[in-house]
C-alpha positions in Angstrom: 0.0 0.0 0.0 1.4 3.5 -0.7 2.0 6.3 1.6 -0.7 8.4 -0.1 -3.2 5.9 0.2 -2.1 5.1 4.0 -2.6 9.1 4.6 -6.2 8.6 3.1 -7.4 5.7 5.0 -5.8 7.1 8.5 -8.0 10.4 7.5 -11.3 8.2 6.5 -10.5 6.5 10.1 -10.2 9.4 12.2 -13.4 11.1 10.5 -15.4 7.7 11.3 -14.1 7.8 14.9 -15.1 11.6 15.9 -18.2 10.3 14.0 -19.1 7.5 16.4 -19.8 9.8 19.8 -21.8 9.9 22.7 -25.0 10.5 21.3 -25.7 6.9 20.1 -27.3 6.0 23.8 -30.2 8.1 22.1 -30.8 5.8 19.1 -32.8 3.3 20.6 -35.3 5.7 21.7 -35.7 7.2 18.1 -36.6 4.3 16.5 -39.3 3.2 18.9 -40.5 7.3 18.3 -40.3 6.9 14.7 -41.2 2.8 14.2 -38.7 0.7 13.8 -39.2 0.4 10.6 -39.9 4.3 9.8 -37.1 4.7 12.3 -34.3 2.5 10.2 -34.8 4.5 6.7 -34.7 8.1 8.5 -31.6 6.5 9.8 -30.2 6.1 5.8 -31.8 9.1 4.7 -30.4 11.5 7.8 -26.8 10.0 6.9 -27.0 10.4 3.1 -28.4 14.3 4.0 -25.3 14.4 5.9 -22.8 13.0 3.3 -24.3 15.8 0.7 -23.5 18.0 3.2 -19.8 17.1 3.9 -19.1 16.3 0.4 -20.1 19.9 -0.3 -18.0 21.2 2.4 -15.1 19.6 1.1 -15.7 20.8 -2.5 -16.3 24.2 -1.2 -12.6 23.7 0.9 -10.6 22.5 -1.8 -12.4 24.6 -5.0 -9.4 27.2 -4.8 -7.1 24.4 -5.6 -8.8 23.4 -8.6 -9.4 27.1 -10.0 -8.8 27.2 -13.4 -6.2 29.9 -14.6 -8.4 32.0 -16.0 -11.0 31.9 -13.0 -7.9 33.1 -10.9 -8.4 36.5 -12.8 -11.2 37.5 -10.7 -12.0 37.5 -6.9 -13.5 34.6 -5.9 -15.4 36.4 -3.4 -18.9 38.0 -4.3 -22.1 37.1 -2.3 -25.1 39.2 -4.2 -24.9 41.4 -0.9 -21.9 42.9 -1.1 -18.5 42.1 -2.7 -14.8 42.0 -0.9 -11.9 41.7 -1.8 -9.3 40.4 0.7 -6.1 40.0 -0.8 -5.1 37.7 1.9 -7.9 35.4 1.5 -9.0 35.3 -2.1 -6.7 33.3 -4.6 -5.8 35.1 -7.6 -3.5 34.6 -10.7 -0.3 35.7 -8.6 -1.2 34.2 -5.6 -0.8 30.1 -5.2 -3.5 27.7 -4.7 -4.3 26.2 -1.4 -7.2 24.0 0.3 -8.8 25.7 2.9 -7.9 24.1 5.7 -10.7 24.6 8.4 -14.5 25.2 8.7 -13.8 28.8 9.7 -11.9 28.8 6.6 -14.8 28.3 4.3 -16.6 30.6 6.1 -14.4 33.8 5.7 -13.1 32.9 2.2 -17.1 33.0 0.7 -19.3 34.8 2.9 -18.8 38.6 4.5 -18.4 39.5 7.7 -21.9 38.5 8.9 -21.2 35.0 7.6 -18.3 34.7 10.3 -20.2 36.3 13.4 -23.0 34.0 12.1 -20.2 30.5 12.0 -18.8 31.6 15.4 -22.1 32.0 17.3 -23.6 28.9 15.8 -19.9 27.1 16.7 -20.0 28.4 20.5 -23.4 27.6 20.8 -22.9 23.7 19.7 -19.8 22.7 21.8 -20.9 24.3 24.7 -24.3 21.7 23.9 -21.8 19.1 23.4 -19.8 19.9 26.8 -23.3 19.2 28.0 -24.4 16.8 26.6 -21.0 14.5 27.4 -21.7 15.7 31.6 -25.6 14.2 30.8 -23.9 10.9 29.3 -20.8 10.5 32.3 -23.8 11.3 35.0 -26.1 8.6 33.9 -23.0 6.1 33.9 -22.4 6.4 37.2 -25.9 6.8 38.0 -27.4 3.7 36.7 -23.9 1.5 38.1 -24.6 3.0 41.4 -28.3 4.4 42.2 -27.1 5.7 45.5 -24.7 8.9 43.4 -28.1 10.4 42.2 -28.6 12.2 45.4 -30.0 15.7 45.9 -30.7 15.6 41.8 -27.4 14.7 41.0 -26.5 18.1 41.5 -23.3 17.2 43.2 -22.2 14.9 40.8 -22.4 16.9 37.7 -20.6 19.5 39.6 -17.6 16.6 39.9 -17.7 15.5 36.2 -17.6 19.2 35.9 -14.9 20.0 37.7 -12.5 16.9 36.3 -13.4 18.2 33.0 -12.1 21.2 33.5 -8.8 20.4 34.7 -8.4 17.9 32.3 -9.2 21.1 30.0 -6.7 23.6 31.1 -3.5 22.5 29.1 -4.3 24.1 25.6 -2.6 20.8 23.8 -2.6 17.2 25.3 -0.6 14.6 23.4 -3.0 11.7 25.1 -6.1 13.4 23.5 -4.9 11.6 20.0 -5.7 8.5 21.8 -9.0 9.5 23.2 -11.2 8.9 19.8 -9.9 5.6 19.5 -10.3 4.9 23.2 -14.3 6.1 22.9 -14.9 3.9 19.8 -13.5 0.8 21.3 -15.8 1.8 24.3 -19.0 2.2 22.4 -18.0 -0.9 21.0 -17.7 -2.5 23.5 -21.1 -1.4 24.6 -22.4 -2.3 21.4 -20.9 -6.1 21.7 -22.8 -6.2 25.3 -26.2 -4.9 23.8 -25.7 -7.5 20.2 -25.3 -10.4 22.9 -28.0 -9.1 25.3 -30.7 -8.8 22.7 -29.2 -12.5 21.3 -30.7 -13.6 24.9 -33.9 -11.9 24.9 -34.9 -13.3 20.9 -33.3 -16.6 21.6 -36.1 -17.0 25.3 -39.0 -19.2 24.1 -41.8 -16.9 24.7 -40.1 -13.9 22.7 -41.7 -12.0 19.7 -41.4 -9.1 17.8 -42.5 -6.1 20.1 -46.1 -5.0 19.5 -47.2 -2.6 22.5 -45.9 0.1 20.4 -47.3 3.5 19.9 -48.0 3.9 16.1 -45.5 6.7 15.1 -47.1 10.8 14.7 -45.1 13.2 13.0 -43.4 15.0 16.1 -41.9 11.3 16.9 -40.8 11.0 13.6 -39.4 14.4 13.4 -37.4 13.9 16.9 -36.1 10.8 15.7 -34.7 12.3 12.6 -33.3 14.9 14.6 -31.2 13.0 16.4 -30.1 10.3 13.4 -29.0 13.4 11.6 -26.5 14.5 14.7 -25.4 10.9 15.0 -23.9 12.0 11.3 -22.6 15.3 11.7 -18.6 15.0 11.4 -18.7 18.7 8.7 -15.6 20.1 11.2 -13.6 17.0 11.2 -14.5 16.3 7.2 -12.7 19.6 6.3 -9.9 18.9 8.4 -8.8 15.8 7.0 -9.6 16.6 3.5 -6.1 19.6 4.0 -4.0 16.6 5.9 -4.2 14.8 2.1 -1.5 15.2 -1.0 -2.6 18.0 -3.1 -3.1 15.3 -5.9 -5.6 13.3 -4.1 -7.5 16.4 -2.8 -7.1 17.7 -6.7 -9.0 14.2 -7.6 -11.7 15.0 -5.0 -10.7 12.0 -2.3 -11.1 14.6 0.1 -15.4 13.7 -0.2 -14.7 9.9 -0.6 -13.5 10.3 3.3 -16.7 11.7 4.5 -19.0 8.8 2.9 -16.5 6.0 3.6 -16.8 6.5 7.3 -21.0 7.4 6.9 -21.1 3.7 5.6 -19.4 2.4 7.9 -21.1 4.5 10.8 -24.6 3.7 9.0 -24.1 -0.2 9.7 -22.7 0.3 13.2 -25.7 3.3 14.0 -28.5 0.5 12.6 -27.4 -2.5 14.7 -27.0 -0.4 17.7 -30.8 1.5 17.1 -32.3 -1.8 16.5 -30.2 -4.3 18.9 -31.0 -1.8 22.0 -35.1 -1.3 20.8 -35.6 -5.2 20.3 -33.7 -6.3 23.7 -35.6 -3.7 26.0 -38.6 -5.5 23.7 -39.3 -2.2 22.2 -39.5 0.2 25.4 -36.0 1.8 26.0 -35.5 4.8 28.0 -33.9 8.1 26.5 -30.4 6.7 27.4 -29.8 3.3 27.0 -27.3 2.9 29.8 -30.2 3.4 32.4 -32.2 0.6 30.7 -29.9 -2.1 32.4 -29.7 -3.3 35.9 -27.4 -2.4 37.9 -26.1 -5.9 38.4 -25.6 -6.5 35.2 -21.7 -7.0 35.0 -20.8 -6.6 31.2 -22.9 -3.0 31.1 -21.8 -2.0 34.0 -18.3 -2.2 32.5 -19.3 -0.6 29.8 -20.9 2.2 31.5 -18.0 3.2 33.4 -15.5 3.3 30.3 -18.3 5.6 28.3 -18.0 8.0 31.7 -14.1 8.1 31.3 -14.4 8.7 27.8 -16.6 11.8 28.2 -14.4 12.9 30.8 -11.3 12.4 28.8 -12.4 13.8 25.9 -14.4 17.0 27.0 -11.1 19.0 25.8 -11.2 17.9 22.3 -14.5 20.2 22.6 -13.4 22.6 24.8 -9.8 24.0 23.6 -11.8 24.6 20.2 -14.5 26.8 21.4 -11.7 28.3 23.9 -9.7 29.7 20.5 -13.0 30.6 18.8 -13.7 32.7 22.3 -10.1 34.0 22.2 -10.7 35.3 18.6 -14.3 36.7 18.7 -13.2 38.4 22.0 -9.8 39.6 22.5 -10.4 43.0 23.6 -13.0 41.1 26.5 -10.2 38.7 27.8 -6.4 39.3 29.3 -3.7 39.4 26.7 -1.5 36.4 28.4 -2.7 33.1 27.1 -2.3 31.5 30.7 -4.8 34.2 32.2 -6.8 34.0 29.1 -7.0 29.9 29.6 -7.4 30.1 33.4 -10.9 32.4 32.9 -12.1 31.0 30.0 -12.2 27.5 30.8 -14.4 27.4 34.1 -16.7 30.1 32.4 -17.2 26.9 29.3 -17.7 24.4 32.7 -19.9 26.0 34.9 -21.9 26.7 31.6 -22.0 23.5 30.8 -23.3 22.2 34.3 -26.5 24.8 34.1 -26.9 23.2 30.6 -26.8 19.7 31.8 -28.8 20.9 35.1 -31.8 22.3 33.3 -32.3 19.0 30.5 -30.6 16.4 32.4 -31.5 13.8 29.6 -29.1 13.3 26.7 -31.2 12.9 24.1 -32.9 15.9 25.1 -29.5 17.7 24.4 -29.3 15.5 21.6 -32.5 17.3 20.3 -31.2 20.9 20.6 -27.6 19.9 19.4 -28.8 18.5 16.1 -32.1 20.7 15.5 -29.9 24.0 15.9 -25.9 23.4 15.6 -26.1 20.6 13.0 -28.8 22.4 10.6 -26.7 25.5 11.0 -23.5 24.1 10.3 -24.3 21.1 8.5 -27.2 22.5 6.1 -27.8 26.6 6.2 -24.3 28.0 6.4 -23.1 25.3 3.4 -26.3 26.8 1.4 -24.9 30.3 2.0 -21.9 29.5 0.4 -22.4 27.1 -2.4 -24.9 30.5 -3.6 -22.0 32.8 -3.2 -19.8 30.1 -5.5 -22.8 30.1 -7.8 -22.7 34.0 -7.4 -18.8 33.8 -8.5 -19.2 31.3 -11.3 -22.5 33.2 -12.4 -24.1 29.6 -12.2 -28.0 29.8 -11.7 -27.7 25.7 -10.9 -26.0 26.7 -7.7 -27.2 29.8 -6.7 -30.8 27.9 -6.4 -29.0 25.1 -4.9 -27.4 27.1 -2.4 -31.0 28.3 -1.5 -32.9 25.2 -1.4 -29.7 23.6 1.0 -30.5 26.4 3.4 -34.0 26.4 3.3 -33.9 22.9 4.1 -31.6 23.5 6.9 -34.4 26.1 8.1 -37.4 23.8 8.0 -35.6 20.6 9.7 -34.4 23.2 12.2 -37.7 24.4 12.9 -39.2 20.8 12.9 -36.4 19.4 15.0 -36.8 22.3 17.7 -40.8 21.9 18.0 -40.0 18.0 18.1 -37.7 18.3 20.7 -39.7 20.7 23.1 -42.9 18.2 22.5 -41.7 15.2 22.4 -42.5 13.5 26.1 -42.5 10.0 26.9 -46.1 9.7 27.7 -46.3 9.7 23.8 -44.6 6.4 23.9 -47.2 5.1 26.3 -50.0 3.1 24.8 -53.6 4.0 26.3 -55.0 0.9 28.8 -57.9 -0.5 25.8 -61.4 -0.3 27.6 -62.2 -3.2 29.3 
């Protein structure tokens, strides 16, 4: 095997591990709130949304490479709303060609200034989500191994998770975190290996059967459970990033989108055995996290549950020293000059945020909800849309200026759906009414 091709499958491996996250303990749920059946092609149709997406990220990220020389004439740069022209950003005939190398990236290099306040907010608003949503995931591990940590609302203990989370976040560059990824997959597959040989139990007892106490699905239980597939998918940051680690010639050829649907596949086959495996061996009736479906006694999860709490732990940095740099760039006149001052305020400001967060929707897939009805249409959806019309704009293609609007729009209307589906879904929907006697 060459070394390019090494350098492509190491990128389409780390994609499909930061892929593969915390917010899997939710699937179960959305396919009994969708149908199992419903719920399993939402599941192929939120990751093939998804793989547009990225594929059109990493077009957008590596277009100035493949300008033309005579496209290099003129600025690449002109949204309908106003034109710019940043010498610094913009490629042009005496300037050489280069992949952008980061979400942020994309974002300055097609859309004006409001584009970039628009990118950070929507990027400070989804990690700090995702801080929360890994103290949700860590709390219910220890909860569910040992009922007697939930006391006074489990107040305390998110307060701990908290608090080792942020110390484990103060170094602005671990050498361990490379590790952490790889450590959380083999967790979650661990967990998945317990739940595959749990549900081999329950189908194999003689008085199993398919599960039929279930609610038919509605629309809101539909739209929830589409919500969360579609942030089960979301990897558009990551995507980006290892399309620029590639050899100009591959990212010429366009492998830089083969990495984004490789690791969907794969994720898609892992994603459907987990959703189903977790509905059919709770026969049908899981709770919003899976971990808290299982007994406490029950050796093999409990395993599994504490590993899943040292993995959110270990890699709430990988979150947080991002949205600490996007902080340290949208606000540098708010914040000390030295970077150790700078660190040492920021990061228990991100923490103690994250606790209220976790404090006020203590469920994950609650969190889930909100992560991938806001942060993933945003980034995944209506911010791509913006762009691919201001590369329509630039290329005076009508094909993509539409196409630029219909990506957002759809980004708008699943956002919309996904937030009312979020704030009304309640379990009670998943509760068949006693039939009259």
């Amino acid at each position: 095997m060459s070394a390019c091709s090494r350098v492509v499958l190491t990128q389409m491996l780390n994609v499909f591990l930061t892929m593969v996250g915390a917010g899997i303990v939710s699937l179960p749920l959305a396919m009994r709130a969708s149908s199992l059946y419903i719920g399993c092609v939402s599941l192929f149709l939120a990751g093939l949304a998804c793989c547009l997406s990225m594929h059109l990220c990493a077009w957008l990220a590596r277009r100035p490479l493949c300008q033309t020389p005579s496209n290099k004439n003129a600025p690449l740069l002109n949204t309908g709303f106003e034109s710019t022209y940043d010498v610094d950003l913009l490629q042009r005939a005496d300037a050489p060609s280069k992949v952008l190398q980061s979400y942020d990236e994309i974002i300055t290099t097609y859309l004006p200034p409001w584009g970039s306040t628009l990118g950070n907010s929507t990027i400070v608003i989804l990690l700090l989500f995702v801080l929360a949503l890994f103290v949700d995931v860590a709390h219910d591990s220890i909860t569910a191994t040992a009922e007697s940590s939930n006391y006074a609302h489990g107040y305390p203990l998110r307060a701990g998770i908290c608090f080792l989370m942020c110390i484990f976040s103060f170094p602005a560059k671990l050498e361990s975190l490379k590790y952490t990824s790889a450590f959380g997959f083999l967790s979650l597959t661990y967990l998945l290996g317990v739940i595959v040989y749990r549900c081999s139990q329950r189908v194999d007892e003689p008085d199993w059967r398919m599960p039929i106490d279930v609610p038919a699905a509605t629309l809101t239980g539909v739209a929830f459970a589409a919500t969360t597939q579609l942030g089960a998918f979301s990897a558009v940051f990551n995507t980006v990033a290892a399309q620029a680690e590639l050899p100009e010639n591959h990212q010429r050829n366009g492998h830089g989108s083969c990495i984004p649907l490789t690791a969907a596949g794969i994720a898609l086959i892992f994603y459907t055995a987990f959703g189903i495996c977790g509905y059919l061996t709770l026969n049908g009736n899981p709770p919003r996290d899976i971990l808290t479906g299982f007994s406490n006694t029950d050796e093999l999860m409990s395993g599994a549950r504490v590993a899943i709490c040292l993995v959110s732990i270990f890699k709430a940095p990988l979150i947080a020293n991002p949205l600490k740099q996007v902080l340290h760039h949208s606000l540098p006149n708010c914040l000390p000059k030295s970077d150790l001052m700078r660190t040492m305020m920021v990061t228990p400001l991100l923490y103690l945020t994250a606790f209220g967060i976790a404090s006020l929707m203590p469920d994950p897939s609650i969190v889930m909800g909100y992560v991938s009805a806001f942060g993933v249409n945003m980034t995944m959806f209506i911010i791509p849309g913006f762009c691919l019309r201001s590369a329509g704009t630039m290329e005076k293609s009508v094909w993509m200026r539409a196409g630029g609007w219909c990506l957002s729009l759809f980004g708008v209307l699943v956002m919309a759906g996904g937030l009312f589906a979020t704030i009304e879904f309640k379990d009670s929907s998943l509760v068949l009414a006693p039939s009259p006697s």
